[in-house]
ZAVOKOL-478661 format. One record per residue: residue in three letters; x, y, z negated of N, C-alpha, C in turn. Coordinates in steps of 0.05 Angstrom, whole numbers, padded with zeros to 5 digits, always signed. Layout:
REM residues N
ALAXYZXYZXYZ
...
***
This chain:
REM residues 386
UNK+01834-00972+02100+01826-00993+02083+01818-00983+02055
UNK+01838-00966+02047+01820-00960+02026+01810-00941+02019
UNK+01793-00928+02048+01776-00905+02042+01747-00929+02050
UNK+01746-00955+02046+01722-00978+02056+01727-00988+02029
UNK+01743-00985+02016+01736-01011+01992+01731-00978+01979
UNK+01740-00955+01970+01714-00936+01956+01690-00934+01966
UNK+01684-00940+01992+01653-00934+01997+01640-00959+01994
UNK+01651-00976+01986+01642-01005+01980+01632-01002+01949
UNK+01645-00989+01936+01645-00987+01900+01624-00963+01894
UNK+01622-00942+01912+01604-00930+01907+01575-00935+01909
UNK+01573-00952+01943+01551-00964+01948+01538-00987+01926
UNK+01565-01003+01914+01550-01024+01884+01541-01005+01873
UNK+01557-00982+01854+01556-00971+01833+01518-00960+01841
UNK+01516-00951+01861+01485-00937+01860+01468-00953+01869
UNK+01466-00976+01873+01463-01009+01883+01447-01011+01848
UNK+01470-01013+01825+01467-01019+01798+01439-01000+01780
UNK+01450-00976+01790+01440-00958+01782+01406-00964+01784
UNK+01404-00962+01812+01380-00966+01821+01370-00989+01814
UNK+01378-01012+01800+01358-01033+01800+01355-01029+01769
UNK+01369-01015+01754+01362-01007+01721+01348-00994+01722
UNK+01339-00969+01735+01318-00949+01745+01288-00975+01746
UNK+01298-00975+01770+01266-00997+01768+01256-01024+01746
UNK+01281-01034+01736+01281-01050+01710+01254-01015+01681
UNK+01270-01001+01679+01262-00975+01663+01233-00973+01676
UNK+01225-00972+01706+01200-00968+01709+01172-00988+01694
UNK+01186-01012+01710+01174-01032+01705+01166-01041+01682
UNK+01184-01031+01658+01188-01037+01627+01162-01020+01617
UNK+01165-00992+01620+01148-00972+01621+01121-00965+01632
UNK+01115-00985+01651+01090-01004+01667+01070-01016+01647
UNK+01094-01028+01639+01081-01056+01616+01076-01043+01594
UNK+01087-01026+01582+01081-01015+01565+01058-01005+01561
UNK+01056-00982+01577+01030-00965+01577+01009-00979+01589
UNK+01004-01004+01598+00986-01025+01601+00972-01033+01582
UNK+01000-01043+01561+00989-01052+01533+00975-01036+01513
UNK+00987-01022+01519+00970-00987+01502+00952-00982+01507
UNK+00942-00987+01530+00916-00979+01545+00890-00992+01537
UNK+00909-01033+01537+00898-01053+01529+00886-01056+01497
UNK+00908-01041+01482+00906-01041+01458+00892-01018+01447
UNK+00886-01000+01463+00868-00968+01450+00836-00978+01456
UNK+00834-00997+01486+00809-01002+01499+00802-01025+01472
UNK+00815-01035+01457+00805-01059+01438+00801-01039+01411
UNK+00822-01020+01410+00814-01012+01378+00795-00984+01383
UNK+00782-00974+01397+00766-00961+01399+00735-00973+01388
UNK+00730-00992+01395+00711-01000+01387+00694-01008+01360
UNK+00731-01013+01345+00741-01026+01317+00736-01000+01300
UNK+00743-00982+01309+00738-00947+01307+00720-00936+01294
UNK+00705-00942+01324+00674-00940+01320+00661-00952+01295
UNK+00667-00973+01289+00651-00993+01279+00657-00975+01241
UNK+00688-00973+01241+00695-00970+01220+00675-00944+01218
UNK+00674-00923+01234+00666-00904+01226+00642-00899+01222
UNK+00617-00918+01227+00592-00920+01221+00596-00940+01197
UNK+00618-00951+01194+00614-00964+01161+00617-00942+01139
UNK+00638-00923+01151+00645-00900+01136+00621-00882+01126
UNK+00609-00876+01141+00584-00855+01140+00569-00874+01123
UNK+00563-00902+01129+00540-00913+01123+00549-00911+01090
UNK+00572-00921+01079+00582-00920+01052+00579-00881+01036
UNK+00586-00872+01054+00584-00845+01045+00547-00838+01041
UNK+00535-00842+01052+00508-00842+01053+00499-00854+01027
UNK+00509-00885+01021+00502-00889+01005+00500-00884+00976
UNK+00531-00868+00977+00539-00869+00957+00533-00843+00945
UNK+00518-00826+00963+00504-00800+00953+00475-00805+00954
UNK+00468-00823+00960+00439-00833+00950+00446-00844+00912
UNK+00470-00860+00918+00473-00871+00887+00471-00851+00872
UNK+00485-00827+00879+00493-00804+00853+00466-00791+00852
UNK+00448-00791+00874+00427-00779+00868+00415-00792+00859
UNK+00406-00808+00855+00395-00830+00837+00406-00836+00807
UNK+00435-00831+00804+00443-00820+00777+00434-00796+00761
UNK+00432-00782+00780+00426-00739+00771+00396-00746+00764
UNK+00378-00763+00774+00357-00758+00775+00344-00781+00743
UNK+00357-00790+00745+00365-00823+00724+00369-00803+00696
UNK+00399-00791+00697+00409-00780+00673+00373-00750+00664
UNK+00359-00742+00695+00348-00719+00683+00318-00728+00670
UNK+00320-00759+00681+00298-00773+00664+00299-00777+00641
UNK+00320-00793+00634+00328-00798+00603+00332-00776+00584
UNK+00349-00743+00592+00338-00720+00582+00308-00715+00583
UNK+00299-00717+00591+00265-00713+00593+00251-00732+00579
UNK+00257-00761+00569+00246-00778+00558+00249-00776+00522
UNK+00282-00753+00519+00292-00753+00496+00277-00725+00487
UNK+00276-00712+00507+00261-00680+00488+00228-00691+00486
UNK+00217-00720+00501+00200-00721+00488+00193-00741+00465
UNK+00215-00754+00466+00221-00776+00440+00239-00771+00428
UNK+00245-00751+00407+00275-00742+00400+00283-00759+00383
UNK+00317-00759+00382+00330-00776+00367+00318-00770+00332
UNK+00314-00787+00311+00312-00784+00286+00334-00759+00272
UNK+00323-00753+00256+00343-00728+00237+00374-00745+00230
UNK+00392-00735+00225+00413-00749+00213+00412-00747+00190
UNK+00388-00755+00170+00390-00756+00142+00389-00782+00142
UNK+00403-00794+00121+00396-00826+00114+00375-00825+00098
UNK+00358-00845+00096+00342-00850+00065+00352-00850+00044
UNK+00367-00870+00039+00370-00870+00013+00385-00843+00004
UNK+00396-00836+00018+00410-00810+00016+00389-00793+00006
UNK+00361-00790+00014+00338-00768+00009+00324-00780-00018
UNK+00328-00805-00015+00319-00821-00052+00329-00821-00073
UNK+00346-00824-00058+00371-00820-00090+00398-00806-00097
UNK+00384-00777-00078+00399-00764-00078+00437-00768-00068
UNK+00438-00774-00053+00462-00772-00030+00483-00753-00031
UNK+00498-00744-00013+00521-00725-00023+00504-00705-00015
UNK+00488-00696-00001+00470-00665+00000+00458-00664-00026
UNK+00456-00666-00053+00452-00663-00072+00468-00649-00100
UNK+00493-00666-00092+00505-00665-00118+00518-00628-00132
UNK+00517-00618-00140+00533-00599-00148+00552-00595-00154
UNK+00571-00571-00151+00596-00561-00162+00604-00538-00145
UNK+00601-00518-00174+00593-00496-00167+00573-00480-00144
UNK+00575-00467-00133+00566-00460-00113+00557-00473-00083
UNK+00565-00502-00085+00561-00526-00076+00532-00533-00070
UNK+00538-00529-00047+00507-00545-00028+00483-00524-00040
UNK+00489-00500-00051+00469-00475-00047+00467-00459-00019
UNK+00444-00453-00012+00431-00444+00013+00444-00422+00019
UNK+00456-00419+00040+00473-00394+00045+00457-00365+00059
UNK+00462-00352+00048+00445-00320+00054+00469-00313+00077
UNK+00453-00302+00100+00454-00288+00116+00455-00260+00118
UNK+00487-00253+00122+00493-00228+00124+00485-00214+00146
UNK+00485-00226+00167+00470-00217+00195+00445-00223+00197
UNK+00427-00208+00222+00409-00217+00231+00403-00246+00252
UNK+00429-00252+00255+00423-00272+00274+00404-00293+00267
UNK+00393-00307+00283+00379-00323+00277+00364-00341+00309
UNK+00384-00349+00309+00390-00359+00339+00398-00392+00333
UNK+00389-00404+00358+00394-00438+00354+00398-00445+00382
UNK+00414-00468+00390+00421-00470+00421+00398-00481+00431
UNK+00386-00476+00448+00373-00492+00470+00373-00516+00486
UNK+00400-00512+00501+00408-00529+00521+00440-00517+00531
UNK+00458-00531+00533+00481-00527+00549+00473-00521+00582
UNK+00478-00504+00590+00456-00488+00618+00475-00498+00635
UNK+00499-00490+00631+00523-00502+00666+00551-00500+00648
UNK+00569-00513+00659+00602-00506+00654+00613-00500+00680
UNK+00631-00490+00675+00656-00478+00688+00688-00485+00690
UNK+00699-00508+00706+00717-00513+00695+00744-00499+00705
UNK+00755-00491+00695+00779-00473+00704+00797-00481+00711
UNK+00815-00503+00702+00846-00508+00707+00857-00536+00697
UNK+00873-00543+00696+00886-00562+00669+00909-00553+00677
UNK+00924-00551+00636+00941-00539+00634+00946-00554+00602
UNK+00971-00566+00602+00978-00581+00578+00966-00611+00583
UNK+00968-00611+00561+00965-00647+00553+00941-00656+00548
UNK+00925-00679+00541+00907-00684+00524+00884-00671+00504
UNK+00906-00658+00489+00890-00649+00462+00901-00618+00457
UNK+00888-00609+00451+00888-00576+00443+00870-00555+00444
UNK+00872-00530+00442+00847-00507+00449+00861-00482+00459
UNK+00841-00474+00481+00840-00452+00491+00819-00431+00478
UNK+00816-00405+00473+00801-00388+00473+00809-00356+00467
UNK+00784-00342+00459+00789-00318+00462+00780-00304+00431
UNK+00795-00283+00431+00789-00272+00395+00754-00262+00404
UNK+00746-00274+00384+00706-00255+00383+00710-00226+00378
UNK+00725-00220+00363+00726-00187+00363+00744-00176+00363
UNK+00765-00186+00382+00783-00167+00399+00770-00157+00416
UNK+00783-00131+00424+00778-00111+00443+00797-00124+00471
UNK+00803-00144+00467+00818-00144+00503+00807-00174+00506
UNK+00822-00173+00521+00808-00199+00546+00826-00232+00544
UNK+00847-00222+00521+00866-00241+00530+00859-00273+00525
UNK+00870-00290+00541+00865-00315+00530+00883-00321+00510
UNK+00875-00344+00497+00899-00361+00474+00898-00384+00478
UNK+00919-00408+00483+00927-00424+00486+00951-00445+00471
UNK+00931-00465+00454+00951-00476+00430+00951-00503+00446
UNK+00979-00517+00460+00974-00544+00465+00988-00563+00451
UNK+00976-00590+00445+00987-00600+00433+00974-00606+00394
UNK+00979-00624+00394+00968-00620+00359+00994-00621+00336
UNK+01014-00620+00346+01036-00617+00323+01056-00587+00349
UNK+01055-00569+00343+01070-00545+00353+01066-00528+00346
UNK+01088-00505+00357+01097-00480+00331+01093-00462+00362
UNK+01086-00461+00385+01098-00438+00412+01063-00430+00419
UNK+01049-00414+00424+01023-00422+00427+01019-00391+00458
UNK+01000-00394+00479+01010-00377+00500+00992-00358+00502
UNK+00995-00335+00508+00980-00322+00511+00978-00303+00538
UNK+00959-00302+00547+00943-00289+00575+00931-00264+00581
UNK+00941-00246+00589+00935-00212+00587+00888-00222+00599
UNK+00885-00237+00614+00863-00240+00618+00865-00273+00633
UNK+00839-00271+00634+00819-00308+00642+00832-00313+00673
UNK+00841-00279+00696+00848-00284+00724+00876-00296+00721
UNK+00894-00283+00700+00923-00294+00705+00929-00324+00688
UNK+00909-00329+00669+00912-00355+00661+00903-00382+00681
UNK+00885-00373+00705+00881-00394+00720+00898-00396+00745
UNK+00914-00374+00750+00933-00381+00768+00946-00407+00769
UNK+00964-00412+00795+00969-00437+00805+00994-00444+00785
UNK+01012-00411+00782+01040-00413+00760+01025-00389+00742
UNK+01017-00401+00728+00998-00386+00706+01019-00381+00680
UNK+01036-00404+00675+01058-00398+00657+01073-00373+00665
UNK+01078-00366+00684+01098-00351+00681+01090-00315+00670
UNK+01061-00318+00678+01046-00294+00670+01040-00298+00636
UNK+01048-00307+00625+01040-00309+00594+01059-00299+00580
UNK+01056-00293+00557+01074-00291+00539+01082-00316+00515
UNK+01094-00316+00497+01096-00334+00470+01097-00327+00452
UNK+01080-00340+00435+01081-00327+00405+01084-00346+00387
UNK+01117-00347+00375+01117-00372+00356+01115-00370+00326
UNK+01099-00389+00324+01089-00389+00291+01117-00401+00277
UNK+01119-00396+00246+01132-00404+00230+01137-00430+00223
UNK+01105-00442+00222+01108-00478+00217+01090-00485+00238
UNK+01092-00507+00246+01073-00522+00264+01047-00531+00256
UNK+01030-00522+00269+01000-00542+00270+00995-00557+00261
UNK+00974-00570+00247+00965-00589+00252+00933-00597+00264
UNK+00938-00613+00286+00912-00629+00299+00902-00604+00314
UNK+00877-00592+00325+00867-00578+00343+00851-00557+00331
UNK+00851-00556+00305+00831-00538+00291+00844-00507+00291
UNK+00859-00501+00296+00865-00463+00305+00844-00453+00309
UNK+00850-00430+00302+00826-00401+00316+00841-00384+00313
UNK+00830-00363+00329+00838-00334+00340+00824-00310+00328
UNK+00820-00294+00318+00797-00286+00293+00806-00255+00287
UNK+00797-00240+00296+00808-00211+00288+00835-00204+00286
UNK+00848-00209+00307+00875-00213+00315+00893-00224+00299
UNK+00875-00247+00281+00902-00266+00269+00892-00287+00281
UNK+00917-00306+00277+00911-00334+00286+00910-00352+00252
UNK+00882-00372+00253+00888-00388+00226+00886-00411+00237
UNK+00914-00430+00217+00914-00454+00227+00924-00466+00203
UNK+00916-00497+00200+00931-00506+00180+00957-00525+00188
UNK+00973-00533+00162+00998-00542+00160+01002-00562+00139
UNK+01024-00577+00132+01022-00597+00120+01044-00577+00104
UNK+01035-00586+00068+01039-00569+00052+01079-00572+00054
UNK+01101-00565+00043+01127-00573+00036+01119-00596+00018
UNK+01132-00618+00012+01134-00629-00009+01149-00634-00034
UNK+01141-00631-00055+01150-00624-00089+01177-00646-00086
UNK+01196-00632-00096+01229-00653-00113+01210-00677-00126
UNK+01228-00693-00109+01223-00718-00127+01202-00749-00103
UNK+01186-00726-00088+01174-00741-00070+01152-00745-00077
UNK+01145-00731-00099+01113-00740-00110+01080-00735-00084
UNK+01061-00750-00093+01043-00760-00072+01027-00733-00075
UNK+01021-00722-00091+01009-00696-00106+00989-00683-00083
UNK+01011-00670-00054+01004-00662-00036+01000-00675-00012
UNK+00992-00700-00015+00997-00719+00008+00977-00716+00024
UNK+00949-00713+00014+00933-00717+00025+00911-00680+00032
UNK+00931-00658+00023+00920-00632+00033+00937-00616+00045
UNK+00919-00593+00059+00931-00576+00083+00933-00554+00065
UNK+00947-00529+00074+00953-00502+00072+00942-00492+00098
UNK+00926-00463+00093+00908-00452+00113+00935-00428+00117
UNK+00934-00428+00142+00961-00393+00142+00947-00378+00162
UNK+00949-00365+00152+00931-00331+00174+00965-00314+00181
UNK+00955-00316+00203+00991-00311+00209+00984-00280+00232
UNK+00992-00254+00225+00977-00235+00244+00998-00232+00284
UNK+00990-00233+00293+00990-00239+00324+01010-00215+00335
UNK+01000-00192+00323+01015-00168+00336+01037-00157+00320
UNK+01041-00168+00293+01068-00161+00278+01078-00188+00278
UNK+01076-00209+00284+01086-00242+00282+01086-00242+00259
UNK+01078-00238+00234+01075-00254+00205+01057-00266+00201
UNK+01074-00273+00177+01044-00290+00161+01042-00272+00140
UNK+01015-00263+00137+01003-00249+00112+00990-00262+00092
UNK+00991-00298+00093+00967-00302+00070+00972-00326+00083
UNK+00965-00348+00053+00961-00378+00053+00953-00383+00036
UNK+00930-00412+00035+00922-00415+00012+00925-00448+00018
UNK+00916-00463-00007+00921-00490-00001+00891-00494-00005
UNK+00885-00511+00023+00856-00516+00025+00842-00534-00006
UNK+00815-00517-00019+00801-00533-00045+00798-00555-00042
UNK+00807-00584-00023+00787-00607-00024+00815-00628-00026
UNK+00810-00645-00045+00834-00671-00045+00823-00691-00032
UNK+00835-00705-00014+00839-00726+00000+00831-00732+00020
UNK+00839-00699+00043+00823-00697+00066+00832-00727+00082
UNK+00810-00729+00100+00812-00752+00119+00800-00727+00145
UNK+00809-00743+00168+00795-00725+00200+00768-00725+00198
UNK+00750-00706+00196+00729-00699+00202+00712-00715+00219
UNK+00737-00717+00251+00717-00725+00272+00732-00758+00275
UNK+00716-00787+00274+00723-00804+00281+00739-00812+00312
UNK+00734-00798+00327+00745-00804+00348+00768-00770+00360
UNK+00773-00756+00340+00803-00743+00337+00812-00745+00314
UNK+00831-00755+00313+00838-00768+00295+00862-00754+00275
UNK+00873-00731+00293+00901-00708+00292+00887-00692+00275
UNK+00859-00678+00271+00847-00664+00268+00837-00661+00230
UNK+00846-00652+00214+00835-00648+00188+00822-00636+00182
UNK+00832-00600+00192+00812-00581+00177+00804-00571+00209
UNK+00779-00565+00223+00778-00555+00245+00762-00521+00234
UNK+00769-00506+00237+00764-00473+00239+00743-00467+00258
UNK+00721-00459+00250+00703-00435+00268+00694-00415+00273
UNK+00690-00402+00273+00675-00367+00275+00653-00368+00289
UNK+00636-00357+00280+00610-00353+00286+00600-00321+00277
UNK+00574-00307+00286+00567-00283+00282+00578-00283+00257
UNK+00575-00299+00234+00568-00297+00200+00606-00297+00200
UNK+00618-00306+00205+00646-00300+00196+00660-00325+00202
UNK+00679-00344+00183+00696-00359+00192+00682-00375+00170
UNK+00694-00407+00179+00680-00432+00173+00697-00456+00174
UNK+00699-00479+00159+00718-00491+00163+00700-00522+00163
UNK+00705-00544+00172+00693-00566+00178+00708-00582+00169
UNK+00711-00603+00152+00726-00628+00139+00708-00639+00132
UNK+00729-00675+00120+00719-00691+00106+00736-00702+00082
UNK+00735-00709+00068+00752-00722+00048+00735-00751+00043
UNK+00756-00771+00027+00746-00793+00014+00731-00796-00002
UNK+00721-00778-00013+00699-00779-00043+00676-00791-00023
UNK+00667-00780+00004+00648-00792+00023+00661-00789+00047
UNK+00668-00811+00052+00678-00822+00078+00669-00824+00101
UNK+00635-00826+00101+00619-00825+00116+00605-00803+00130
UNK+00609-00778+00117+00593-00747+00122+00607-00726+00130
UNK+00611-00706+00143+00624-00684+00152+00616-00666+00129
UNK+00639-00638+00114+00630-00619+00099+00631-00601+00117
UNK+00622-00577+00110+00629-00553+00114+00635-00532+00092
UNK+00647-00513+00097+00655-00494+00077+00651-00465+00094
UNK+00645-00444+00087+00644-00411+00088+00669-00400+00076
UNK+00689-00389+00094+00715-00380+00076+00716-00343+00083
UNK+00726-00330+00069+00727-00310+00074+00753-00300+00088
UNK+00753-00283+00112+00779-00287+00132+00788-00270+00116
UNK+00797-00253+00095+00806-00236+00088+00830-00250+00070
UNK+00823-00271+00050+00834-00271+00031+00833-00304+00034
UNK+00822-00319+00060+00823-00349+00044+00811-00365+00026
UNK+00792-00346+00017+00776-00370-00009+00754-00371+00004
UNK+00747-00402-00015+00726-00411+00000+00701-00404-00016
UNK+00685-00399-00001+00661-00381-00011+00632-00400-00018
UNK+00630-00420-00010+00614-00437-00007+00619-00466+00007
UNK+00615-00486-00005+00612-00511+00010+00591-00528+00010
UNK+00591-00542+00026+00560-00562+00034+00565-00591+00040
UNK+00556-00607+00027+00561-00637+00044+00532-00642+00063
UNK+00552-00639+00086+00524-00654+00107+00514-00674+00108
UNK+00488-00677+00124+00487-00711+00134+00498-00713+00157
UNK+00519-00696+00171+00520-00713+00192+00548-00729+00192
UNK+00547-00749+00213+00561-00782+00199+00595-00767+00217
UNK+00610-00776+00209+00635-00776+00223+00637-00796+00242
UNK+00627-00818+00239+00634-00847+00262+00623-00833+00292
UNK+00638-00827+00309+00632-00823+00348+00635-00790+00339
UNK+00645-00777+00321+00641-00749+00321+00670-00743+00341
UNK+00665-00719+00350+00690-00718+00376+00698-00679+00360
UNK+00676-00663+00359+00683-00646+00361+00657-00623+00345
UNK+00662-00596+00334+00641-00588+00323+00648-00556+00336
UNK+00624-00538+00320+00621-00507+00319+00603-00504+00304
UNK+00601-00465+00306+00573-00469+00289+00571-00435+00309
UNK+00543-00440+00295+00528-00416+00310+00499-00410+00294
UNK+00508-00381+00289+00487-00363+00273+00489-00382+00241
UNK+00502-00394+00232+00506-00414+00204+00496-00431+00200
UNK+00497-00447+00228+00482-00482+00239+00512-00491+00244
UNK+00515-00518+00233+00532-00532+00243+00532-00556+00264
UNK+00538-00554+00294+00535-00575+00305+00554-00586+00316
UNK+00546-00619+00313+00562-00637+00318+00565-00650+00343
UNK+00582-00650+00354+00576-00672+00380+00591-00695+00381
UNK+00586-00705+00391+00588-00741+00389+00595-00755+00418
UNK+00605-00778+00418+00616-00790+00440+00619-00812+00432
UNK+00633-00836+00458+00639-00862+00452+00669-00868+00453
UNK+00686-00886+00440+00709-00887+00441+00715-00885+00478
UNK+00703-00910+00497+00711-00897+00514+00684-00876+00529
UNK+00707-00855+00538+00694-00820+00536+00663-00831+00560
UNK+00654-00819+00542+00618-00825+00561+00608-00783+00555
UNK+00584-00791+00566+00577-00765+00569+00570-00752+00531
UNK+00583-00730+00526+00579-00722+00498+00555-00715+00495
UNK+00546-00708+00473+00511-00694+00460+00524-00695+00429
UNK+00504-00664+00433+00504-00658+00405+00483-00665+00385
UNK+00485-00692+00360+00470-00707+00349+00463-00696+00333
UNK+00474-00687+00316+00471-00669+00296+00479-00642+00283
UNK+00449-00635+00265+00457-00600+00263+00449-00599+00232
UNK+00468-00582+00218+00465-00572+00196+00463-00545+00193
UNK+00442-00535+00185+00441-00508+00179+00440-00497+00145
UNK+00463-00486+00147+00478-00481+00114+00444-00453+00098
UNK+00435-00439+00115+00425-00420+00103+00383-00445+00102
UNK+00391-00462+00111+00363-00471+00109+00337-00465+00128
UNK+00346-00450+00144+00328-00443+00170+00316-00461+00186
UNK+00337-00475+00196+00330-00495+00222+00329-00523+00207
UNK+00304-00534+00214+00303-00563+00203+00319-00580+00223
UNK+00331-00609+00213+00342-00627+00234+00326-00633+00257
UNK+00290-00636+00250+00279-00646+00262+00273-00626+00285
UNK+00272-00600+00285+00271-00580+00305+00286-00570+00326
UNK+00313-00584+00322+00341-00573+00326+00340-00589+00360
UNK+00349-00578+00378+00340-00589+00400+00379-00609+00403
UNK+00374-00621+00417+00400-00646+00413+00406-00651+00445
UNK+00423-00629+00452+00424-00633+00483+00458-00644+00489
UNK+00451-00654+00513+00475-00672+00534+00500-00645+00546
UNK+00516-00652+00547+00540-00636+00557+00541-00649+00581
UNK+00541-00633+00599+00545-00643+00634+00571-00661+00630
UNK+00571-00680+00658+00588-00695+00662+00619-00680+00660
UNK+00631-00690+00656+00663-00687+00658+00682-00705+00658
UNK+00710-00706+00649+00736-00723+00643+00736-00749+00629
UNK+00731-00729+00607+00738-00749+00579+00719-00735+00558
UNK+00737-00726+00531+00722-00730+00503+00734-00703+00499
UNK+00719-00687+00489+00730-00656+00483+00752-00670+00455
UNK+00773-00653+00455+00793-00647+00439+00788-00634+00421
UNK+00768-00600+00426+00769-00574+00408+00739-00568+00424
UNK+00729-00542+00418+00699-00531+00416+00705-00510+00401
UNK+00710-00481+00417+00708-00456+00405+00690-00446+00416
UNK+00663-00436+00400+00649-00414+00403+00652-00385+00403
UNK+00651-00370+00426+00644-00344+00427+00622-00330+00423
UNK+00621-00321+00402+00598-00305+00396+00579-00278+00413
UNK+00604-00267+00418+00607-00239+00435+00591-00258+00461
UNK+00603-00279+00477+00594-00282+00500+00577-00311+00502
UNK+00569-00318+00483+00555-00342+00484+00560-00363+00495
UNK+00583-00365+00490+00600-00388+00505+00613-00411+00494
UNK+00619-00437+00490+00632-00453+00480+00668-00454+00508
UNK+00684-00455+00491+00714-00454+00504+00726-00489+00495
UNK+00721-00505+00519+00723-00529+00509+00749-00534+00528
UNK+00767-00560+00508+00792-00574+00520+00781-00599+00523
UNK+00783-00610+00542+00777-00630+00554+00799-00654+00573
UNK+00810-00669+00563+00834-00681+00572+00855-00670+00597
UNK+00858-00648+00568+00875-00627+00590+00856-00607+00609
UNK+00838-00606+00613+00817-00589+00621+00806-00572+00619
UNK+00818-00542+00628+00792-00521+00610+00770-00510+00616
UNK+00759-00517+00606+00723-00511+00606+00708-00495+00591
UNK+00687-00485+00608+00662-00460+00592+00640-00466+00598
UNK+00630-00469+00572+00602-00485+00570+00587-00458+00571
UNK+00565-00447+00587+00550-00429+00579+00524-00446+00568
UNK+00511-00427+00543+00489-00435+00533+00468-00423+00526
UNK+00443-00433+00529+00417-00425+00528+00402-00416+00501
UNK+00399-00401+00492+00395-00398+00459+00356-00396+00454
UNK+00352-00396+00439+00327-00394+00427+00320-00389+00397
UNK+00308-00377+00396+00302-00365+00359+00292-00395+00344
UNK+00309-00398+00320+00303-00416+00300+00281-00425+00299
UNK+00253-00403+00299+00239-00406+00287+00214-00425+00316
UNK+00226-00408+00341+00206-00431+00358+00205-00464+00358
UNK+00187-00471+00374+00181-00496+00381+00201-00513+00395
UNK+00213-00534+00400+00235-00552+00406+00213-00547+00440
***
């Protein structure tokens, strides 16, 4: 008896078994039915999407070509209708701030070099990396003998980086290949340069016992040398009541340039609120050797340089549209406004931050919302035809 009631319990037990087995088939039936049902419906959905896909992609490279070809009309319409000079009238009638005197003030600047070179056209950029924030400059000393890059980010900092060459600064961990070099006082705004292995930058002066306004509104220039970490020299910049140069950087007071002819400094102050100066400083000692009030306007100014002892301006919209350089001042009297060719900077990000020219390589080293970029450029002698 009860070797029949175990063969009774075994016979349920695989009785059970077996009808879960076929429950599991059957489940698994339906399944891959529905799948079948549901791949045979969205295949088609597929399809459909994917000739919408192409058809949008098609289009939308017809659009851009139709932009490239748009933007190379309107360049072509402007070198043959060029923008007006940036002189005002009444400015040329009744004598304007390009007139007035003091001292050595708004006299024609003689040319220590032969250069005599004017840009062309911005030919291509190159964009390398982003690295930092917003606002700052990258570049390279004009007459150093090495390769290294420099890297100031930020418009108020004292740590600034430096790059044995251009391959290890674009690496993926590019920081770790750098070195630091910390300045004494901090920055101000984007105007640094790199300049015969000093770095010059300005600073906001200490302020006098008592709290007086005295120095409220000027910078101190410091030439600080790179390979001994000092500072050898400061002067407090000649002009009272600097305001930012460029309307749309606003961090920015005194911006620094180098060009073949030497070092250069770009401001504005309140006496004219409306005009960009320039000044000729001597990198040795800091003084300023010459100044000029331009016509060109500060309102949409983003960023400047100079080249061969032309000052040009480039310009933008608050929100960042494609830059061009509107206006040019040439301190030695060579290049008229009206000859000065006024070209477009290829598409990009945003609104340059900084604009260092390389002399040695004909290059502009632009920051671009966090972006680093190399403008190569096309040059032509002063004296030809636009």
């Amino acid at each position: 008896v009860t070797q029949w009631h175990c063969s009774q319990r075994t016979w349920a037990g695989g009785h059970g078994v077996r009808e879960r087995l076929a429950q599991c088939q059957d489940q698994s039936s339906r399944h891959a039915a529905e799948l079948r049902d549901f791949k045979n419906k969205m295949l088609p959905l597929l399809e459909v999407a994917e000739k919408e896909r192409e058809a949008l992609r098609t289009e939308a490279d017809t659009i851009s070509g139709r932009v490239d070809r748009l933007e190379r009309e309107v360049d072509y319409l402007e070198t043959q209708n060029p923008a007006l000079p940036c002189v005002e009238l009444d400015e040329k009638m009744t004598g304007g701030p390009g007139t007035r005197g003091k001292g050595r003030r708004n006299e024609k600047y003689d040319m220590v070099t032969d250069c005599g070179y004017t840009i062309s056209q911005v030919r291509s950029m190159k964009i390398l990396k982003r690295f930092g924030g917003p606002a700052g400059l990258w570049t390279k000393d004009p007459l150093g003998q090495t390769e290294k890059i420099y890297v100031l980010d930020g418009t108020q900092n004292d740590t600034a980086f430096v790059f044995p060459r251009l391959r290890d600064f674009t690496l993926a961990m590019a920081a770790r290949k750098a070195s630091r070099v910390r300045v004494p006082f901090p920055w101000v705004g984007t105007g640094q340069l790199v300049y015969g292995g000093f770095l010059y930058f300005a600073r906001r002066p200490p302020g006098r016992p008592g709290g007086g306004g005295e120095l409220e509104n000027t910078l101190q220039l410091i030439k600080f040398h790179l390979a001994n970490r000092t500072v050898v020299d400061s002067s407090v910049f000649p002009a009272e009541g600097l305001i930012p140069p460029y309307g749309l950087t606003a961090d920015t007071y005194i911006d620094l340039a180098a060009d073949e002819e030497g070092l250069w400094a770009v401001y504005a102050t309140r006496e004219d609120d409306r005009h960009l100066c320039l000044a000729k400083l001597d990198p040795q000692t800091l003084d300023t050797e010459q100044q000029w009030d331009t016509p060109c306007p500060r309102e949409n100014a983003e960023a400047a340089f100079v080249i061969c002892g032309t000052l040009y301006v480039v310009y933008n919209t608050r929100p960042a549209s494609r830059a061009r350089i509107q206006c040019s001042f040439d301190a030695s009297g060579t290049l008229s406004p009206e000859r000065a060719a006024l070209p477009y900077f290829p598409r990009r990000y945003g609104a340059h931050a900084s604009l260092r020219y390389n002399p040695r390589e004909r290059q502009l080293y632009a920051w671009d919302d966090g972006y680093q970029i190399v403008y190569k450029l096309e040059m032509r002698k002063k004296e030809e035809e636009v």
